[in-house]
DRENBA-233769 format. One line per 3 residues: number of its first residue (from 1); their letters; for each residue x, y, z of C-alpha. Coordinates in steps of 0.25 Angstrom, whole numbers. Example, Ala and Ser with C-alpha at 12.3 -4.5 7.8 and 13.67 -1.06 7.14 Angstrom:
1 = AS = 49,-18,31; 55,-4,29 .
***
This chain:
1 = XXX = -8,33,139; 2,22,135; -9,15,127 .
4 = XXX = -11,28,119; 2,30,116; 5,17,111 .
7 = XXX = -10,17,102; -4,29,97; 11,25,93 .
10 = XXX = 3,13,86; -8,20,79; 4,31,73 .
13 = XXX = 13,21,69; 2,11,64; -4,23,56 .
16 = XXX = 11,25,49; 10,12,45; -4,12,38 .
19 = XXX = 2,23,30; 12,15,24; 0,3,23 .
22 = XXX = -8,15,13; 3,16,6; 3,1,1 .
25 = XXX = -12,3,1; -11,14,-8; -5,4,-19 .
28 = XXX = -19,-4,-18; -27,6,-18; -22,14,-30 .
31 = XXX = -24,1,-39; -38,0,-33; -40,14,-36 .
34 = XXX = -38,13,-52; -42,-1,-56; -49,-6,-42 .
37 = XXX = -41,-18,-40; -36,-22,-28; -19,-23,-29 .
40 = XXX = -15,-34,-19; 1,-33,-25; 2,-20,-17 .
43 = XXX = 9,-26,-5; 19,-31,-15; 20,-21,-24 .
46 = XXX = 27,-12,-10; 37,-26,-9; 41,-24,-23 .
49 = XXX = 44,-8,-21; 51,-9,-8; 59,-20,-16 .
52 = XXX = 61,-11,-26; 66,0,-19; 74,-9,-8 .
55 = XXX = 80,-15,-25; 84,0,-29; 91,3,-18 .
58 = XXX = 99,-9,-13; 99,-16,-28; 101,-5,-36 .
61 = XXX = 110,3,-26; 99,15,-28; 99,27,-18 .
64 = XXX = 85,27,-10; 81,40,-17; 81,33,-29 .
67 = XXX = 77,19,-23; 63,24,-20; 58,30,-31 .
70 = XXX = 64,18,-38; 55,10,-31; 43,19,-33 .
73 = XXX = 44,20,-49; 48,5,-49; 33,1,-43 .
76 = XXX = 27,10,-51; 32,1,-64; 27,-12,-56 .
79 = XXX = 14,-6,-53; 12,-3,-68; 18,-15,-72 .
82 = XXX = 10,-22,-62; -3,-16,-69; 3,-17,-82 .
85 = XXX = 6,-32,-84; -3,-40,-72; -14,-31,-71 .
88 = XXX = -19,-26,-85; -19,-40,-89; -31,-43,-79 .
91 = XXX = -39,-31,-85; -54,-37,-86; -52,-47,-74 .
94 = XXX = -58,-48,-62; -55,-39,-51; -50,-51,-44 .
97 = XXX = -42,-57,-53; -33,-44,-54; -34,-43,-39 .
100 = XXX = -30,-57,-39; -17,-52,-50; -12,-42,-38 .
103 = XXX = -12,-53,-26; -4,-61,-37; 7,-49,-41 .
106 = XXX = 8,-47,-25; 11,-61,-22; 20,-62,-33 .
109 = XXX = 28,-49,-28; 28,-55,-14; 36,-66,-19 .
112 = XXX = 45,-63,-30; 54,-48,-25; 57,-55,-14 .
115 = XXX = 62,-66,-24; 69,-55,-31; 75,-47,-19 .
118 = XXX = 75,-56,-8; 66,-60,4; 75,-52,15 .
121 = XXX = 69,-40,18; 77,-28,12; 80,-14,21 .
124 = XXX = 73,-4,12; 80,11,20; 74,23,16 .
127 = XXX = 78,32,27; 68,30,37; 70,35,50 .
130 = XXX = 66,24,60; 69,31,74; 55,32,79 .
133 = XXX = 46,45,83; 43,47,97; 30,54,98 .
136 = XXX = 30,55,114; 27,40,119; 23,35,103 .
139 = XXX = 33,30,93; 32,32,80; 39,24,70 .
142 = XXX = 46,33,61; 47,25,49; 33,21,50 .
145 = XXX = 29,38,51; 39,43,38; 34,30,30 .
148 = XXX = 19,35,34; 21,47,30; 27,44,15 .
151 = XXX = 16,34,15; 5,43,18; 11,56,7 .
154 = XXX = 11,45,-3; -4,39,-1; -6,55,-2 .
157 = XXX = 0,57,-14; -8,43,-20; -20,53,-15 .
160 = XXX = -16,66,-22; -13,57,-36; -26,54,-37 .
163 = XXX = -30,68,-38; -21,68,-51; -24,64,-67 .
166 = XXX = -19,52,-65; -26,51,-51; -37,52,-56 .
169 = XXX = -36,43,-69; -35,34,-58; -47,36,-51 .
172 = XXX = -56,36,-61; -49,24,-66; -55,17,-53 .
175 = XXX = -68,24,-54; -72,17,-68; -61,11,-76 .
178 = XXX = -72,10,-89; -76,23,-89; -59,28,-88 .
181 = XXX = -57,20,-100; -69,28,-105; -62,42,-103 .
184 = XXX = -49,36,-108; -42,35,-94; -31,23,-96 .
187 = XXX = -36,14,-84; -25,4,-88; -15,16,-86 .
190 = XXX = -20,21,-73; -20,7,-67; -7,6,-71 .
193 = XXX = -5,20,-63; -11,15,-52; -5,3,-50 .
196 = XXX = 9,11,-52; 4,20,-43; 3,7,-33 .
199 = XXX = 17,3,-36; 24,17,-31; 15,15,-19 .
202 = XXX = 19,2,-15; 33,6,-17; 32,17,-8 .
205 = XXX = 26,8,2; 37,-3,-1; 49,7,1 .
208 = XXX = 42,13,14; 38,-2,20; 52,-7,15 .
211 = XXX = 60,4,22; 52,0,36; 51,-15,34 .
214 = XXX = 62,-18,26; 58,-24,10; 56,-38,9 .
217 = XXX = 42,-48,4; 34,-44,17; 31,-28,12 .
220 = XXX = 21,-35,2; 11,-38,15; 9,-25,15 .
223 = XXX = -3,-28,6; -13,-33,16; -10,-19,24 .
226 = XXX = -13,-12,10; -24,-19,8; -28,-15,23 .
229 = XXX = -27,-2,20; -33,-1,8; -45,-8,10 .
232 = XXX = -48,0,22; -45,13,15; -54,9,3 .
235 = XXX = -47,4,-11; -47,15,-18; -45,27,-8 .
238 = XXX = -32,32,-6; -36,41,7; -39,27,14 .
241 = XXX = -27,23,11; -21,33,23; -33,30,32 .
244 = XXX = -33,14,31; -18,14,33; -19,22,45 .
247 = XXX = -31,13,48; -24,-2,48; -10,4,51 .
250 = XXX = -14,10,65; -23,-4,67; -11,-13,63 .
253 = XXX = -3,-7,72; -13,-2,84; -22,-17,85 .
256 = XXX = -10,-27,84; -4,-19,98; -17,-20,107 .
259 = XXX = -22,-34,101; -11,-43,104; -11,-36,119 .
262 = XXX = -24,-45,121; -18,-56,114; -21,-55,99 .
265 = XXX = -8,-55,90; -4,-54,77; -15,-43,71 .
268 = XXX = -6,-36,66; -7,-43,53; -22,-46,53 .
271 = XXX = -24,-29,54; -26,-26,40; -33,-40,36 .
274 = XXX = -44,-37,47; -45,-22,41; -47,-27,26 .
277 = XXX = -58,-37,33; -64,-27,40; -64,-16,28 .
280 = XXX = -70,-27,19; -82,-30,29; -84,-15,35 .
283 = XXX = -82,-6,22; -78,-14,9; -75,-1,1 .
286 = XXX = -64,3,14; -65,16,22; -63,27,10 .
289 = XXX = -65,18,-2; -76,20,-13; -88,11,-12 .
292 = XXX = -94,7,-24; -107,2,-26; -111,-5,-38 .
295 = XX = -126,-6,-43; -132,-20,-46 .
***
């Protein structure tokens, strides 16, 4: 019974987690979703936001309930800007070359805010009430379960956006970008969007990651649980974000536990890379994500 209950306080805490991974996720797949390429500078776009935010309120003197929304509208801009002056430039290019762009933007990110604010990590106190929930025998982390939950209203409200005009600009963007240029949908503008639309998310994931861990360089290696995550889920599914981050969550936090009791440490932080092997090998197109099949 011992056993259960601690599988159990693992897999719940584990599950909170891989919430707050889908939130980063949702950054990559909301790119993927209007212009099918792959955003490796989501890991430190989230660095740059809680650095934003952490900048508004212990710089600028800002109260948190403006701090936050500061933050939000302020990734929004780099997302655009993003789009606007690295990636419209690459129009025409290969698919990996523009991949290759990202990968560059997120190493540069990596290296130059902490340049600007300082390598220590910062406190980032948004209110979170860090006394633990007893559930019976199981813990549950209470920071971990009210981030969760703000991560898991916002992936929803990524969902229900792509039931709107603009939601649907976008989608039909990712469908067949020549045939929106044909029915005089701006595809360069929805990019644009979605790429804005991948700055306010990793700004909320930033300032929710930041308030737990603190805000310094390491929030950008948030990317390879993203990438995880999204891969499982499928690129261009929003849906699988919340199952795939519930997926490697409980994993990252349940296999580490019961392997090294036979001796095998450190798997931890070879989690999600073996879930990206696997989902590339098993199921390319990952769990809810469209599969294309082109005629040759």
């Amino acid at each position: 019974m011992d056993l259960l209950y601690e599988l159990a306080e693992l897999s719940i805490n584990g599950a909170l987690v891989g919430l707050m991974y889908g939130l980063v996720a949702l950054g990559i797949v909301l790119v993927f979703k209007a212009s099918s390429v792959a955003n490796l500078a989501q890991g430190a776009m989230v660095m740059v936001g809680a650095y934003l935010t952490w900048a508004a309120t212990a710089q600028l003197g800002a109260p948190l309930w403006a701090a936050i929304p500061i933050g939000i509208v302020a990734m929004y801009v780099v997302g655009r800007g993003i789009e606007r002056v690295a990636l419209r430039c690459m129009i025409g290019q290969p698919v990996i070359m523009v991949i290759m762009l990202t990968l560059g933007l997120e190493i540069m990110l990596r290296g130059l805010l902490p340049a600007i604010f300082g390598a220590t990590k910062k406190p980032l106190d948004i209110g979170l009430d860090t006394a633990p929930i007893f559930l019976g025998p199981i813990l549950i982390d209470r920071s971990y379960l009210l981030t969760g939950i703000v991560a898991l209203a916002l992936v929803g409200l990524a969902a229900l956006f792509f039931g709107t005009r603009q939601g649907i600009m976008l989608r039909a963007v990712s469908d067949d970008q020549t045939a929106s240029w044909s029915v005089g949908i701006p595809v360069e503008r929805a990019i644009g969007i979605s790429w804005g639309l991948a700055g306010v998310a990793a700004a909320a994931a930033g300032i929710l990651w930041g308030s737990i861990q603190g805000v310094d360089w390491t929030l950008s290696l948030l990317l390879i649980k993203a990438l995880a995550v999204a891969i499982l889920g499928g690129l261009d599914s929003i849906a699988g974000v919340i199952v795939a981050g519930l997926v490697v969550g409980i994993l990252e936090n349940v296999a580490p536990v019961y392997l090294e009791r036979i001796g095998i440490a450190g798997t931890r932080d070879v989690v999600a890379s073996l879930v990206i092997l696997a989902t590339v090998i098993v199921r390319p197109y990952g769990l809810f994500g469209r599969e294309d099949i082109e005629r040759v």
